[in-house]
C-alpha positions as CSV (number, residue, x, y, z in Angstrom):
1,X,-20.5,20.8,-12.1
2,X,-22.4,17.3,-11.2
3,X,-24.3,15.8,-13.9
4,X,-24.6,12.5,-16.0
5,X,-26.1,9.8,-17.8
6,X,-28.4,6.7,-17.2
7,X,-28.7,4.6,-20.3
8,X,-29.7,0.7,-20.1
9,X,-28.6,-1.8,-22.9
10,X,-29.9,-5.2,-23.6
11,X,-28.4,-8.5,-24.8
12,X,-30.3,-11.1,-25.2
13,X,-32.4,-11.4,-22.1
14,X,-30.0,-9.8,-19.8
15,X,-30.2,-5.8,-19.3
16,X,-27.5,-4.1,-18.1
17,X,-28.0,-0.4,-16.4
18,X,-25.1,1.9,-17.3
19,X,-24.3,5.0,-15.4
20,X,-22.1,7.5,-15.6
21,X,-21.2,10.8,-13.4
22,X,-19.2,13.4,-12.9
23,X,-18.0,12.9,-9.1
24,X,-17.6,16.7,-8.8
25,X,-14.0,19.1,-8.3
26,X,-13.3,17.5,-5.2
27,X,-12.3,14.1,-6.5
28,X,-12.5,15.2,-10.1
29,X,-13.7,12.2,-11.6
30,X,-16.0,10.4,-14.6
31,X,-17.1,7.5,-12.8
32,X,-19.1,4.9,-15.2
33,X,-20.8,1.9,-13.4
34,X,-22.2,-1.2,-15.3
35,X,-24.8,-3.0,-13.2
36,X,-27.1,-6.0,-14.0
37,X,-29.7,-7.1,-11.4
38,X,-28.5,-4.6,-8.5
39,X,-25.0,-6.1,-8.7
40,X,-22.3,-4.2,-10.3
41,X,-20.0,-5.7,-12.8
42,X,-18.1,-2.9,-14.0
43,X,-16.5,0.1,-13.3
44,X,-14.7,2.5,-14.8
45,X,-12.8,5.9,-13.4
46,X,-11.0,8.9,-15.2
47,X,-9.6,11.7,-14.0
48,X,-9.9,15.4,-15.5
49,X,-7.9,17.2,-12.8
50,X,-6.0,18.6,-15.9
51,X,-9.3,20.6,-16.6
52,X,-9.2,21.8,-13.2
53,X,-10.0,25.2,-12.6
54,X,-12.9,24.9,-14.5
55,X,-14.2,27.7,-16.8
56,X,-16.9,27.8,-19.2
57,X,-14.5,25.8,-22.1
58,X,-13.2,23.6,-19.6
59,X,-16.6,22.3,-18.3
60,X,-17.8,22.0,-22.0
61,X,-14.8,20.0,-22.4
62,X,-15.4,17.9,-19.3
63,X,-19.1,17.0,-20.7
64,X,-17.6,16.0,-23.8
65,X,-15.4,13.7,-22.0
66,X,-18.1,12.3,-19.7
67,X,-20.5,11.9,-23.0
68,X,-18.1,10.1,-24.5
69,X,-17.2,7.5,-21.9
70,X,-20.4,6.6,-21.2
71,X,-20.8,6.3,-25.4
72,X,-17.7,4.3,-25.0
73,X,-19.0,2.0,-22.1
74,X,-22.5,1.6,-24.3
75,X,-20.7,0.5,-27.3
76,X,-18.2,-1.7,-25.9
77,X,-21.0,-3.9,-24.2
78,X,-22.9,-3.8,-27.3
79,X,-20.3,-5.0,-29.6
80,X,-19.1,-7.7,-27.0
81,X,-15.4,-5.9,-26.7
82,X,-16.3,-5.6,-22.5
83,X,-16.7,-9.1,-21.2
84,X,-19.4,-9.0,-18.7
85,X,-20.4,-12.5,-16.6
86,X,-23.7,-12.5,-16.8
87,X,-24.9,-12.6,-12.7
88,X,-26.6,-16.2,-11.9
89,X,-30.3,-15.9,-11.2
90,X,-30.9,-15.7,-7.2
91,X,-32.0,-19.1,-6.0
92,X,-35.0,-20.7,-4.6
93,X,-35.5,-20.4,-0.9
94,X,-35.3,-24.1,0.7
């Protein structure tokens, strides 16, 4: 079961793009990548393999999970707890 969520938060100028994903059985991951211009400046892996054989409960419990990661991610970089370095802007060509 592969699905996820795209959400992008603002501060200030600066947009972030936060994504997260379930990596499917094989690896059986939530995978939740922060980016900001292209560049990624934060990531952040679980494992469910205690979920693992999924059934209908356990993959309702797995999108809980993954929901609330990426929740977690969103509010973190709202509230300033996740320290992100803002990327410098590219520079001029010479």
């Amino acid at each position: 079961m592969i699905f996820g969520h795209n959400s992008n938060v603002s501060l200030g100028s600066v947009k972030y793009h936060v994504q997260t994903e379930d990596a499917g059985i094989d690896s059986a991951l939530i995978d939740t990548t922060v980016y900001c211009g292209g560049r990624v400046l934060h990531r952040r892996t679980n494992n469910y393999h205690d979920l693992l054989p999924l059934n209908p409960d356990r993959e309702e419990a797995l999108k809980l999970r993954l929901d609330e990661q990426h929740r977690q991610v969103l509010e973190e970089i709202r509230s300033g707890v996740l320290y992100l370095p803002t990327p410098a802007p590219p520079r001029a060509a010479s």
